[in-house]
Structure formats: structure tokens, C-alpha cells
ROZANU-889552 format. One record per atom (N, C-alpha, C, CB): x, y, z; atom name; residue number from 1. Coordinates in Angstrom, 2 decimals. Glycine has a CB too. Layout:
% ROZANU-889552
c1 / c2 / c3 / a / k
X / Y / Z / CA / NUM
...
END
This chain:
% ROZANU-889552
c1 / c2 / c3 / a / k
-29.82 / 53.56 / -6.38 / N / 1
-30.74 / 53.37 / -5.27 / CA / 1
-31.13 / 51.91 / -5.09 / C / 1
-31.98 / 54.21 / -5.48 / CB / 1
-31.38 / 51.32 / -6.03 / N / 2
-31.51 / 49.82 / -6.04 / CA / 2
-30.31 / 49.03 / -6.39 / C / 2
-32.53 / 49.42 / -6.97 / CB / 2
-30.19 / 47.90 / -5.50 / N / 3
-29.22 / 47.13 / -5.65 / CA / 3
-29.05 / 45.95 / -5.88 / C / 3
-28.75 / 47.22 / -5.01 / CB / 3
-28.50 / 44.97 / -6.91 / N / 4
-28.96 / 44.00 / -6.92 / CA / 4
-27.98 / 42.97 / -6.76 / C / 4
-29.66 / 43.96 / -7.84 / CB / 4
-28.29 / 41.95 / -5.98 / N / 5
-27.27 / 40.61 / -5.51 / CA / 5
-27.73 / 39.72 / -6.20 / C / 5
-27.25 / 40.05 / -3.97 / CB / 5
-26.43 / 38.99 / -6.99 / N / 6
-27.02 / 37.50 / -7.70 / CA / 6
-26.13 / 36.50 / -7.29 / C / 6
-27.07 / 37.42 / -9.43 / CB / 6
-26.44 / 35.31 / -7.23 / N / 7
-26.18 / 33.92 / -6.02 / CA / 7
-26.53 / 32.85 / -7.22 / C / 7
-27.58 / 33.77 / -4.23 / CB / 7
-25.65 / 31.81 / -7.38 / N / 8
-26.17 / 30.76 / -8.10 / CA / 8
-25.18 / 30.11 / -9.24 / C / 8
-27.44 / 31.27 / -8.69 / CB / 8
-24.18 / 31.11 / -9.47 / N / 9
-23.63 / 30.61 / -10.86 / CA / 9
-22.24 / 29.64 / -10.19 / C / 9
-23.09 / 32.19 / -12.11 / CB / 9
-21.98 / 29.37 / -11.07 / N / 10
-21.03 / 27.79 / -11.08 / CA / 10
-20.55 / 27.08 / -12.02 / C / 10
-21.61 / 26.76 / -10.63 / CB / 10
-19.55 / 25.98 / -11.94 / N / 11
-19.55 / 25.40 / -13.24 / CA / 11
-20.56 / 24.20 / -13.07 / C / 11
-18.03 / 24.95 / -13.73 / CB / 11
-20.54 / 23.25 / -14.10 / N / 12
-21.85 / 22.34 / -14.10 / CA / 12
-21.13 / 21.75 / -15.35 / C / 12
-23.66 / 23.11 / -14.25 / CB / 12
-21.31 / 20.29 / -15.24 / N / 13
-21.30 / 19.76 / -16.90 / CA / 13
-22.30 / 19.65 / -17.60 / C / 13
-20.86 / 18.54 / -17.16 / CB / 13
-22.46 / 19.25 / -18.43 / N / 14
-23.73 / 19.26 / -19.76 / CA / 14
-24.48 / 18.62 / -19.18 / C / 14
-23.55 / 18.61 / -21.30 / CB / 14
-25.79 / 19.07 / -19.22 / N / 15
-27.15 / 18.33 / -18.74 / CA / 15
-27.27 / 18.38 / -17.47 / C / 15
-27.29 / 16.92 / -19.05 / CB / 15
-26.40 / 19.60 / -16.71 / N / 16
-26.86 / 19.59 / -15.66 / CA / 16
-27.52 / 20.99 / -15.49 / C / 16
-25.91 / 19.19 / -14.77 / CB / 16
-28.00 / 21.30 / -14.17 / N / 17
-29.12 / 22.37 / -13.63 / CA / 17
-28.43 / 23.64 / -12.49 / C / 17
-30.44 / 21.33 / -12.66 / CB / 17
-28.37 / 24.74 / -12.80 / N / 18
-28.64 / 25.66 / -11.85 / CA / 18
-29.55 / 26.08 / -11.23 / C / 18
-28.41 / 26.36 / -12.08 / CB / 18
-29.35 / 26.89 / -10.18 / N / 19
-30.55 / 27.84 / -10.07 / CA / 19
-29.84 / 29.47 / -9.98 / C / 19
-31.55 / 27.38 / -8.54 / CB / 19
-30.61 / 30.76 / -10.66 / N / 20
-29.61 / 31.73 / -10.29 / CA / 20
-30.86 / 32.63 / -9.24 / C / 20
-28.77 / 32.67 / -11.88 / CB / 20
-30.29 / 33.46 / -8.44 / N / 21
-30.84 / 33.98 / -7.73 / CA / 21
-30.39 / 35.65 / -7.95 / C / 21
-30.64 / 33.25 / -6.52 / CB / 21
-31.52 / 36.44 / -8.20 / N / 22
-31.16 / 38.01 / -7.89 / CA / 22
-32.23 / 38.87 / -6.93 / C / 22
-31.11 / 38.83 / -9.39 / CB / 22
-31.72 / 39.16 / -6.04 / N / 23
-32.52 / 39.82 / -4.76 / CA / 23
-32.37 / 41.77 / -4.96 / C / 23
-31.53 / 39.12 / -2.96 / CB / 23
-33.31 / 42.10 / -5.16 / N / 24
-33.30 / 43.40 / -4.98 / CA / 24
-33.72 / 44.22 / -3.63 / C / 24
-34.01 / 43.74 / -5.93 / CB / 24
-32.64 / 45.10 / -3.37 / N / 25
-33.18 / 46.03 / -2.73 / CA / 25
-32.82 / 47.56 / -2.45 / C / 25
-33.26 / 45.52 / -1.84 / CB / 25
-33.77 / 48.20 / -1.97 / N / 26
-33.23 / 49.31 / -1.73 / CA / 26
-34.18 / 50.40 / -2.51 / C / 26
-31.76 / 49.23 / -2.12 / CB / 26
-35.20 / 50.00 / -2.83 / N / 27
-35.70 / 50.86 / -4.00 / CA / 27
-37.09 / 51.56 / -3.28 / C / 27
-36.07 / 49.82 / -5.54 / CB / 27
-37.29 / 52.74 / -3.58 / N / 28
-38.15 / 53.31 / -2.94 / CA / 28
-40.17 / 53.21 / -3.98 / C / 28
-37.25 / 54.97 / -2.74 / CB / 28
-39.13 / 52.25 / -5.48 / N / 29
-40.45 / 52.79 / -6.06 / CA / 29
-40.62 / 51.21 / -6.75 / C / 29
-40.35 / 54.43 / -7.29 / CB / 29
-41.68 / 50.64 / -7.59 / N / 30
-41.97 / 49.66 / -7.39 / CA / 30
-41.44 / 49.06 / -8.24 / C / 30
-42.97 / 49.50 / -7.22 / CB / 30
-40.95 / 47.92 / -8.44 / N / 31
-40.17 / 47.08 / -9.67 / CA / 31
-41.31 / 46.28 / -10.63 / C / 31
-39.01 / 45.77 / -8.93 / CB / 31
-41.31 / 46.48 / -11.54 / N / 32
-41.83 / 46.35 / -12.85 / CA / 32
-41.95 / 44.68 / -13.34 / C / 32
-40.83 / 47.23 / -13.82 / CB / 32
-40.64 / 44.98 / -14.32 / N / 33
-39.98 / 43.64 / -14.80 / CA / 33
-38.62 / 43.08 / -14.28 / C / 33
-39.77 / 43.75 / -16.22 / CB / 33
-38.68 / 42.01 / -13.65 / N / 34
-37.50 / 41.37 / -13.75 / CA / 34
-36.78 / 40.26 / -14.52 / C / 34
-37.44 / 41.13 / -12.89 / CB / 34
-35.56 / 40.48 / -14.84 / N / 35
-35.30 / 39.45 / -15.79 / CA / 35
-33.76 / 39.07 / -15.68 / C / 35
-35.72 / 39.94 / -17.26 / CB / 35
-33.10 / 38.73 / -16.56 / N / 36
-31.94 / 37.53 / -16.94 / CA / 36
-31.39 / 38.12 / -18.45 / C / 36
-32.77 / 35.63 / -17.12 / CB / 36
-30.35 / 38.51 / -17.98 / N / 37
-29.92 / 38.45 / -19.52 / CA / 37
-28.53 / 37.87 / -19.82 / C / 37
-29.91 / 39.90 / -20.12 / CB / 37
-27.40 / 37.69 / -20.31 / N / 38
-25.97 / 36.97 / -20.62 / CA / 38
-25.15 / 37.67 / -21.72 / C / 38
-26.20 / 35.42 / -21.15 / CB / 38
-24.23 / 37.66 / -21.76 / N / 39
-22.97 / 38.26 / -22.42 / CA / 39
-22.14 / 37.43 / -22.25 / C / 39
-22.44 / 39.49 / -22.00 / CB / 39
-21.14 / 36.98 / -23.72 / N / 40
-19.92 / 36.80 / -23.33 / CA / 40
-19.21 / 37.65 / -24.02 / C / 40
-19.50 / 35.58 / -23.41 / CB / 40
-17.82 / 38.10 / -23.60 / N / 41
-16.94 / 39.32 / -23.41 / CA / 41
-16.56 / 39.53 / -25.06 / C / 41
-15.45 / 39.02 / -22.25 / CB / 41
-16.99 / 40.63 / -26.06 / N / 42
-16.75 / 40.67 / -27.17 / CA / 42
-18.29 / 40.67 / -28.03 / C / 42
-15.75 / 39.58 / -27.37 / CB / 42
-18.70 / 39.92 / -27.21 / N / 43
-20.29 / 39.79 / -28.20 / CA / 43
-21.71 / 40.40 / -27.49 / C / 43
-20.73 / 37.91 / -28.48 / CB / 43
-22.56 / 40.55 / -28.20 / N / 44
-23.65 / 41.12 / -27.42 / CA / 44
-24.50 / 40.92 / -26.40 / C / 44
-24.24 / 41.27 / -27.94 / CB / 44
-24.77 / 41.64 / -25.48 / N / 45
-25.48 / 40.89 / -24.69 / CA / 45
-27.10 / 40.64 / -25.37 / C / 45
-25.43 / 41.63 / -23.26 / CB / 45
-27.94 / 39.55 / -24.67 / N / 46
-28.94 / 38.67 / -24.98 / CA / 46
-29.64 / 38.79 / -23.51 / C / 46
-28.39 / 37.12 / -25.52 / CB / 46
-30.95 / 38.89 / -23.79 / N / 47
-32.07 / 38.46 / -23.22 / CA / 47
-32.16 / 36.93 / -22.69 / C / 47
-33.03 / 38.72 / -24.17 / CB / 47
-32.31 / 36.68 / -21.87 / N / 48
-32.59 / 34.81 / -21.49 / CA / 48
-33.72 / 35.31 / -20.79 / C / 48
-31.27 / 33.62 / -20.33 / CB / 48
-34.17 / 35.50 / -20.34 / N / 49
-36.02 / 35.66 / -19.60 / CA / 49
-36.34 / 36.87 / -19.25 / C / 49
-36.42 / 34.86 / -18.11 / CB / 49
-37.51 / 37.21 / -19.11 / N / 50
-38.49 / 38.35 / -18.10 / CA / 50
-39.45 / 37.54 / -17.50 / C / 50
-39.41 / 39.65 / -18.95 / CB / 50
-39.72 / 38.90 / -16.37 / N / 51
-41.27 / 38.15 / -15.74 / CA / 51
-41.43 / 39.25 / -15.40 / C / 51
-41.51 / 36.88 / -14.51 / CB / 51
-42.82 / 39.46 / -15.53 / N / 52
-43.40 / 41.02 / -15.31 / CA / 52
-44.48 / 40.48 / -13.28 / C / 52
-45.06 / 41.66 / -17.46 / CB / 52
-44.50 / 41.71 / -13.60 / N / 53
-45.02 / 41.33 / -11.51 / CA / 53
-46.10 / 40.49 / -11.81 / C / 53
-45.83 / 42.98 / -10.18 / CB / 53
-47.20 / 40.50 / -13.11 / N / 54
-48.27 / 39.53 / -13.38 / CA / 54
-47.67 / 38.55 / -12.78 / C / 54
-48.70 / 39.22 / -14.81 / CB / 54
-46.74 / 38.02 / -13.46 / N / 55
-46.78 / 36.27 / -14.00 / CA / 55
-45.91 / 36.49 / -15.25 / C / 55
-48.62 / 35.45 / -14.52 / CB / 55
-46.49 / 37.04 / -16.15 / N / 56
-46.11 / 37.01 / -17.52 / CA / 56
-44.57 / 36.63 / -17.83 / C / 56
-46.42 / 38.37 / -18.07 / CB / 56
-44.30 / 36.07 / -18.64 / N / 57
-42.74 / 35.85 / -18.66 / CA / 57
-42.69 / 35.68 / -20.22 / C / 57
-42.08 / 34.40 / -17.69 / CB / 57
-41.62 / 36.06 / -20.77 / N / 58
-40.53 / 35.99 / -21.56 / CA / 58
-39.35 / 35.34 / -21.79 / C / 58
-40.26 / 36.69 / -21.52 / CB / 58
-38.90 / 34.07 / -22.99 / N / 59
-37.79 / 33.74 / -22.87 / CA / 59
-37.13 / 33.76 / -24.85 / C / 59
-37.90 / 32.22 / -21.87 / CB / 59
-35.85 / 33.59 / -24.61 / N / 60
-35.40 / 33.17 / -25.59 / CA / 60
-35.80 / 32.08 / -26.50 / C / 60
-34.52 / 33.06 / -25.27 / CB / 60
-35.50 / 31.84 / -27.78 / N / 61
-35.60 / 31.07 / -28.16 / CA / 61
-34.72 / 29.40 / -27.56 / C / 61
-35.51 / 31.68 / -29.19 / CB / 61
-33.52 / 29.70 / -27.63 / N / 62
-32.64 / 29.08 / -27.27 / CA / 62
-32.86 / 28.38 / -26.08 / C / 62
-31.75 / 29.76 / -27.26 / CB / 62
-33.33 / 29.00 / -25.04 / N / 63
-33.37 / 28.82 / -23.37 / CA / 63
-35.35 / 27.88 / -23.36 / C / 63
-33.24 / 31.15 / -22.23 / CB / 63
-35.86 / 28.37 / -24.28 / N / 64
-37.42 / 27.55 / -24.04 / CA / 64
-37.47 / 26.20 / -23.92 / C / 64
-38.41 / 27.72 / -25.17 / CB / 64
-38.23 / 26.05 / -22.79 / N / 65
-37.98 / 24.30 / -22.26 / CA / 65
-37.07 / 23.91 / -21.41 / C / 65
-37.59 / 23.37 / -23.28 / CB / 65
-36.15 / 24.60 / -20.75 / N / 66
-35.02 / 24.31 / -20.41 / CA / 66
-34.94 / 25.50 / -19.12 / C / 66
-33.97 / 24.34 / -21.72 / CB / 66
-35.50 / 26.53 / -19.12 / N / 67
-34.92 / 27.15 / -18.31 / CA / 67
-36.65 / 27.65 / -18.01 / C / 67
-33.52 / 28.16 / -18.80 / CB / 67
-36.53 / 28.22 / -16.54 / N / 68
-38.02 / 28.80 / -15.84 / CA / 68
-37.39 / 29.86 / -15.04 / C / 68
-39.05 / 27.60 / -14.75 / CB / 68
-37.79 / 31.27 / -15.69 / N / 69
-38.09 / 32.06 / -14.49 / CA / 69
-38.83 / 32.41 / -13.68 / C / 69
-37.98 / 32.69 / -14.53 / CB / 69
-38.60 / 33.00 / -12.13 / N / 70
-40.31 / 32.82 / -11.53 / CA / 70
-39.84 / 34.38 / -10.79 / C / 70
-40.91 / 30.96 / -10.08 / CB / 70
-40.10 / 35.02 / -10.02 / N / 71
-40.41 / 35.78 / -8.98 / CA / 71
-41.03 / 35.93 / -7.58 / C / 71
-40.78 / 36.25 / -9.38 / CB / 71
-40.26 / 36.24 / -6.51 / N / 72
-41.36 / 36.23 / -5.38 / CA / 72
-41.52 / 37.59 / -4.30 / C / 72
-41.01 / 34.90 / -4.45 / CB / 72
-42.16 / 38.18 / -5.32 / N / 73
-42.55 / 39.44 / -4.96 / CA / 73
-42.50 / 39.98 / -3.76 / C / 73
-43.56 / 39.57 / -5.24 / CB / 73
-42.56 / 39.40 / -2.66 / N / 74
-42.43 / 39.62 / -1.37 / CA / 74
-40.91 / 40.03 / -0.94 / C / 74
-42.92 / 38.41 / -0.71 / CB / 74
-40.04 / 38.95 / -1.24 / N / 75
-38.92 / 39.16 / -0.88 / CA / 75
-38.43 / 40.34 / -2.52 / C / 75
-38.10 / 37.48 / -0.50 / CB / 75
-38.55 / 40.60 / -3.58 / N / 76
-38.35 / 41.21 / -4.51 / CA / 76
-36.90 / 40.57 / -4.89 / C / 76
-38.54 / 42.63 / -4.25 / CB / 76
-37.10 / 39.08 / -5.29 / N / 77
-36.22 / 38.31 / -5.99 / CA / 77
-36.35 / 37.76 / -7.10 / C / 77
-35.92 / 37.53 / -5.44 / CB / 77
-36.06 / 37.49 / -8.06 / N / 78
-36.40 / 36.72 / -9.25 / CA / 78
-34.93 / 35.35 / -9.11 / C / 78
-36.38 / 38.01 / -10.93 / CB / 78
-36.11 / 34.52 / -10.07 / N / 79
-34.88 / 33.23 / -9.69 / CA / 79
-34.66 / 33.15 / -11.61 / C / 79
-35.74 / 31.12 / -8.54 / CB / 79
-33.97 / 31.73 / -11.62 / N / 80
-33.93 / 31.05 / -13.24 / CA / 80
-33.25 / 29.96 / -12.87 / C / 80
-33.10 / 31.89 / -14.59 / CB / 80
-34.24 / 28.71 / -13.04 / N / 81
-33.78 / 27.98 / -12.85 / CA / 81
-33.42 / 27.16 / -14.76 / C / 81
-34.63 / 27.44 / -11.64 / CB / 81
-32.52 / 26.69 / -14.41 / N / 82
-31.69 / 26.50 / -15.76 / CA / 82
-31.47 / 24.74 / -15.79 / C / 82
-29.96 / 27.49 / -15.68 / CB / 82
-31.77 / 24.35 / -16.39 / N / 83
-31.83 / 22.95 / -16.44 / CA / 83
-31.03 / 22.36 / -17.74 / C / 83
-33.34 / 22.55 / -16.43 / CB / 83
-31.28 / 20.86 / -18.30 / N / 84
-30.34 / 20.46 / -19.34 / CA / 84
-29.36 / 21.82 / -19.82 / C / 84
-31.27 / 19.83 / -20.64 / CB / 84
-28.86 / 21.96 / -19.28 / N / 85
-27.56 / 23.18 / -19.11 / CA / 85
-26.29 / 22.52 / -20.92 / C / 85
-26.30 / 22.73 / -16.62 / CB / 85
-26.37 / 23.51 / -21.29 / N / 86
-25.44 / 23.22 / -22.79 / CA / 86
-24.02 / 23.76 / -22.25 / C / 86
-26.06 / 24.30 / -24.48 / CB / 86
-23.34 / 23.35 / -23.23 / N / 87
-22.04 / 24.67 / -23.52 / CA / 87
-22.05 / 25.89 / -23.74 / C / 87
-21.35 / 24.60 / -24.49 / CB / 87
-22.96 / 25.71 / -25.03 / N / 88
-23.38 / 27.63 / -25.26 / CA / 88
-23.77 / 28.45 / -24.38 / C / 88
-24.50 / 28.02 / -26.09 / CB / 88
-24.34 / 27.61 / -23.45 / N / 89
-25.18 / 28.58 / -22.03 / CA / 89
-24.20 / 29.38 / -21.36 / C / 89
-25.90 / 27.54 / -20.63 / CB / 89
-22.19 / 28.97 / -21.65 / N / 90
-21.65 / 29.50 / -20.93 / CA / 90
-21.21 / 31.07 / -21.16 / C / 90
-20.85 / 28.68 / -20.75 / CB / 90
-21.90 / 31.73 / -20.50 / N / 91
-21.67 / 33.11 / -19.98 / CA / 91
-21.50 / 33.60 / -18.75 / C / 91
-22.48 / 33.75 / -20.27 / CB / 91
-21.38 / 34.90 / -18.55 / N / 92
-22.14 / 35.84 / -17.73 / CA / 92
-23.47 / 36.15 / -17.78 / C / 92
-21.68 / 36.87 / -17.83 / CB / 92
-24.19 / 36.20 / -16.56 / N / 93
-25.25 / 36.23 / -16.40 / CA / 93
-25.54 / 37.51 / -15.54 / C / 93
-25.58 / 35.05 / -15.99 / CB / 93
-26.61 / 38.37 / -16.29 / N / 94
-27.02 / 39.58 / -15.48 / CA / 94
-27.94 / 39.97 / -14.96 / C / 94
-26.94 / 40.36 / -15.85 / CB / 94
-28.24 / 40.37 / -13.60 / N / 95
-30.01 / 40.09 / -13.14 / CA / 95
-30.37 / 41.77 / -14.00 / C / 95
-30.52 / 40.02 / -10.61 / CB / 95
-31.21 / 41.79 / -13.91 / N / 96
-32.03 / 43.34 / -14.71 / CA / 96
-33.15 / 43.72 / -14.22 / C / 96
-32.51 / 43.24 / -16.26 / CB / 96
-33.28 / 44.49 / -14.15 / N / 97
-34.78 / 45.42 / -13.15 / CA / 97
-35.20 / 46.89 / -13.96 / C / 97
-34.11 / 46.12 / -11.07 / CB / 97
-36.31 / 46.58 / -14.32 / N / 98
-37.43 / 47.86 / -14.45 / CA / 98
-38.14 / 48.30 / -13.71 / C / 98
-38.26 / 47.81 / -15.15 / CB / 98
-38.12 / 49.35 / -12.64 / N / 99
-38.34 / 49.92 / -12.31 / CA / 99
-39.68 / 50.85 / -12.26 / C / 99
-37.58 / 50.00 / -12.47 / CB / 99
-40.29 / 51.74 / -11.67 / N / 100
-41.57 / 52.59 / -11.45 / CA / 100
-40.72 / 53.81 / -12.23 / C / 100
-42.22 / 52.88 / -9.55 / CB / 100
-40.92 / 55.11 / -12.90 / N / 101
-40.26 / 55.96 / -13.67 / CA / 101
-39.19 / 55.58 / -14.45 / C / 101
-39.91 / 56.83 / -13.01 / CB / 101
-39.29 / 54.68 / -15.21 / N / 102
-38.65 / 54.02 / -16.10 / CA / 102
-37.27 / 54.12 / -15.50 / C / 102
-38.86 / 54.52 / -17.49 / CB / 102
-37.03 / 53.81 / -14.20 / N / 103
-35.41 / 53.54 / -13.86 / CA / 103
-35.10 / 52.11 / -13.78 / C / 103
-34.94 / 54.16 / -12.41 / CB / 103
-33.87 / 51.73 / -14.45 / N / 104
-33.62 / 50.37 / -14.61 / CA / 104
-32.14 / 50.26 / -14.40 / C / 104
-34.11 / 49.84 / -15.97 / CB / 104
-31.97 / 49.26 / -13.61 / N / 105
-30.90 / 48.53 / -12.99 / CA / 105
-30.16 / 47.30 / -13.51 / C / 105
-31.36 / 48.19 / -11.92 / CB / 105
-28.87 / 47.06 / -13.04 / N / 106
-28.15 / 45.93 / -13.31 / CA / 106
-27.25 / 45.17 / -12.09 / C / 106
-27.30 / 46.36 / -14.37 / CB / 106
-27.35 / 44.09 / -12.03 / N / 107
-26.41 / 43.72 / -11.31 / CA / 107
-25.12 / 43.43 / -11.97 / C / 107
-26.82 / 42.78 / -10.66 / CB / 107
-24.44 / 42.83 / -11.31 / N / 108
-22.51 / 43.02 / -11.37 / CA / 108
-22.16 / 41.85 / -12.49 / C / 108
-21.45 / 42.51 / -9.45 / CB / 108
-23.58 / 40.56 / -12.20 / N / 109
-22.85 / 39.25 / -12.99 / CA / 109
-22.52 / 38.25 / -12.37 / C / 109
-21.69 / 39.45 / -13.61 / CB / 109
-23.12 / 36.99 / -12.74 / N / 110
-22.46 / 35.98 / -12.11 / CA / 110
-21.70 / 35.06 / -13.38 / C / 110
-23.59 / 35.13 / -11.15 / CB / 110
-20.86 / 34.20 / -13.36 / N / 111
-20.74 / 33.32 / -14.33 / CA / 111
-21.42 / 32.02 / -14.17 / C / 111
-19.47 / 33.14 / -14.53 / CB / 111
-21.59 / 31.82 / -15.61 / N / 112
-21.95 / 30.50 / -15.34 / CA / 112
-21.01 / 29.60 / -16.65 / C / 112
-23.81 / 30.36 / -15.38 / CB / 112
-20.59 / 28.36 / -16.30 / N / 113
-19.64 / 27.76 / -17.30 / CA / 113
-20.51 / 26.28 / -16.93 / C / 113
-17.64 / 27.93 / -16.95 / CB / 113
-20.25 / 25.78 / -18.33 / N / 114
-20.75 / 24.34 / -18.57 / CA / 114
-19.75 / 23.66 / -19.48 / C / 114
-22.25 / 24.30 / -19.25 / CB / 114
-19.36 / 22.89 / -18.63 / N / 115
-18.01 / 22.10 / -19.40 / CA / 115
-17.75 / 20.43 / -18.78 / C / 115
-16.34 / 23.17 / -18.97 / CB / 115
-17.25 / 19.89 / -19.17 / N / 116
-16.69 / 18.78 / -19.25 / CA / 116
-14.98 / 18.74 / -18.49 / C / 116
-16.80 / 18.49 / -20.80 / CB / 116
END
């Protein structure tokens, strides 16, 4: 029922900045938490941020200082903007949604690569 579009990924060399974008819609009931998480193919996926409809947010260890997620409730998008960008950062990136009756969503993935 909910669907989610993400916009933003790219390659970038070291020390540089994204922004990722995931727009939800379609949902009849209210979205919770939104967040960011990454995988690369073989290993587990990881958490990189939340933001609850407060404000409240959540990040990795790894990603603190470096990366900001925000939300704008109106349009029911969450962003991450990603800054001094590493190598390790390079994954897939997945938008994530919690949902009103604990239904929770995924989007498809964007990549993101940081290389030289």
C-alpha cells in the first residue's frame, strides 16, 4: 500500500556529499519512523539513521557527524544528507518506513559508491 521512491545516490569521491531522498506514498495510515539503512551484497544490512515524526533521530556510530537525517512531514519524505563521504559508505542504500499497525515498508535501493 505504501510506496517508496528514493532519488540521490551516485558516485562521489572521498570527502564529498550527497543528499538521498525517499518520498512516501500511498498509505492510508500514519508513518511513524523513517529511516536509512545500507547493505552490501553478502553482508548484513545496517541501520545509518531514524527520525521519528518528533524530531528524534538515530544514527550509527560510523555515520555521526557526517551524515543528518531530517523529514518533512508534509510532503512524507525523509532526506540524509551525507557529507565527508568515505569508501566504506559504499553501498546500497534503503529508505524504511514504520508505519500506524506496525506495517513497515522498504524501498527498492539506491547505490551509492565513493571512489577515486
Amino acid at each position: 500500500q505504501v510506496q517508496l521512491v528514493e532519488s540521490g545516490g551516485g558516485l562521489v569521491q572521498p570527502g564529498g556529499s550527497l543528499r538521498l531522498s525517499c518520498a512516501a506514498s500511498g498509505s492510508a495510515f500514519s508513518i511513524y519512523i523513517m529511516g536509512w539503512y545500507r547493505q552490501t551484497p553478502g553482508k548484513q544490512r545496517e541501520l545509518v539513521a531514524t527520525i521519528t515524526t518528533g524530531g528524534v533521530t538515530t544514527y550509527a556510530d560510523s555515520v555521526k557527524g557526517r551524515f543528518a537525517i531530517s523529514r518533512d512531514n508534509a510532503k512524507n519524505t525523509a532526506y540524509l544528507q551525507m557529507n565527508s563521504l568515505k569508501p566504506e559508505d559504499t553501498d546500497v542504500y534503503y529508505c524504511n518506513v514504520r508505519a500506524q499497525h506496525q506495517y513497515t515498508y522498504w524501498g527498492r535501493g539506491t547505490q551509492v559508491t565513493v571512489s577515486s
